[in-house]
C-alpha positions, 0 to 999 in steps of 0.5 A: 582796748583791743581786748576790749573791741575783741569782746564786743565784737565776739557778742554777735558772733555768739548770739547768732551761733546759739540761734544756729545751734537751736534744733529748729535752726537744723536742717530738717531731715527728710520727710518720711512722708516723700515728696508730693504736691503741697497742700497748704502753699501748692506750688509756691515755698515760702519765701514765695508767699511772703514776697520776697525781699527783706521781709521774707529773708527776715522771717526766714533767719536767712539773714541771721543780724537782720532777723536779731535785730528786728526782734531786739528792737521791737522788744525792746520799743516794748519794754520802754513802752510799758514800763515807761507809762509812755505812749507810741504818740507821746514817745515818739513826739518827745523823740522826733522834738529832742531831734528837731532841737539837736539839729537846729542848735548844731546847725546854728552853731556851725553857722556861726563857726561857719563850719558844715552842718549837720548831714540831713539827707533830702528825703523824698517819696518817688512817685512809682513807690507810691503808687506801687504801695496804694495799688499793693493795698488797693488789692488787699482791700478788694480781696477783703471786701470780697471775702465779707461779701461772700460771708454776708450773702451766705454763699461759702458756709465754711468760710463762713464759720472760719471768718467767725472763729478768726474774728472770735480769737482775735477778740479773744485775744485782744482782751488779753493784752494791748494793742501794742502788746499784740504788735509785739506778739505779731512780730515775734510769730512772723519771725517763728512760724514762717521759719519753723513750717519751712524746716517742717513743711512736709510734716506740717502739710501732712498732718494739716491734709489729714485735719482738712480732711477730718473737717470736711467729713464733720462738715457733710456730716452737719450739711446733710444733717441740718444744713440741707434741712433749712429752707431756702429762698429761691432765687429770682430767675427761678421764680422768674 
């Protein structure tokens, strides 16, 4: 038996010495590039932009079984899901109903053994996680809405086109796979993409400065050529 135990507990300790084996799982070498002031994150490293907390430790792999298991997990919710023919609805209300049960027959039964029931901890929202959380997505929703009304006025003609790639590729992508599918494929980014540009970012920064830069001489080219060409409607104080 406790050979066994040895070998289950061994498990783990495997995975996540292959996961630390992986070359993007290295330390990176020093950038040939030196250091300089960033141009995609400024001032702010990465753990920074994503918060903190354990989401940035997630995404990360700083903590290495949190990382794991939230990619196990949700691969795993996915697999059932698609293989099941079950929905996230259906699923998760035949889950929640074979809980409420189990909890009502154990504790009826210990009631009738006059034994202690089940251990259901009280579980209660605090007032300022709330109101934390309703301002975080308040905020949120305002940069939104300001972000559309500056491409709906026509003010920032690159936000403009960026706006409507994003939008393009992710219709693109959406008629692809499923809603859940795309959940999924989320998931797996955040915990590969935040983790790779912090190993890489000296690199990654470089090359993504020299592709701003390429872009923005494409795009005076295409303001001089054609944009400046459209007539404009003047504005009321001009014609005040």
């Amino acid at each position: 038996m406790s050979g066994q135990s040895d070998q289950t507990q061994s498990i783990p300790d495997s995975v996540m010495e292959g996961v630390n084996r992986m070359p993007a799982s290295q330390t990176a070498p020093t950038s040939e590039y030196g250091p300089r002031n960033r141009f995609l994150t400024k001032d702010k490293t990465v753990y920074q932009l994503l918060g903190g907390g354990r989401a940035a430790d997630s995404a990360l792999w700083r903590d290495k079984y949190l990382s794991g298991g939230t990619l196990f997990g949700s691969t795993a919710i996915w697999y059932l899901l698609e293989k099941s023919g079950y929905t996230f609805v259906t699923l998760t209300c035949n889950i929640l109903m074979c809980v409420i049960v189990l909890l009502f027959v154990w504790s009826s039964i210990a009631a009738l053994l006059h034994r202690a029931g089940p251990p259901v901890p009280e579980l209660s929202l605090s007032e300022s996680f709330v109101m934390n959380t309703a301002n975080l997505i308040r905020i949120e929703v305002n940069k939104a809405l300001h972000i559309a009304r500056t491409v709906a006025l026509g003010k920032d003609f690159k936000l403009f086109l960026l706006v409507v790639a994003s939008l393009y590729v992710v219709s693109i992508v959406g008629s692809w796979f499923n809603l859940l599918t795309c959940v999924w494929i989320g998931i797996v980014w955040f915990h590969v993409v935040p983790f790779i540009f912090d190993k890489y970012e000296d690199v990654i920064d470089h090359h993504a400065q020299k592709a701003s830069e390429a872009a923005s001489v494409q795009y005076r080219k295409l303001d001089d050529a054609i944009l400046r060409k459209i007539p404009r409607v003047p504005s009321m104080k001009k014609r005040m």
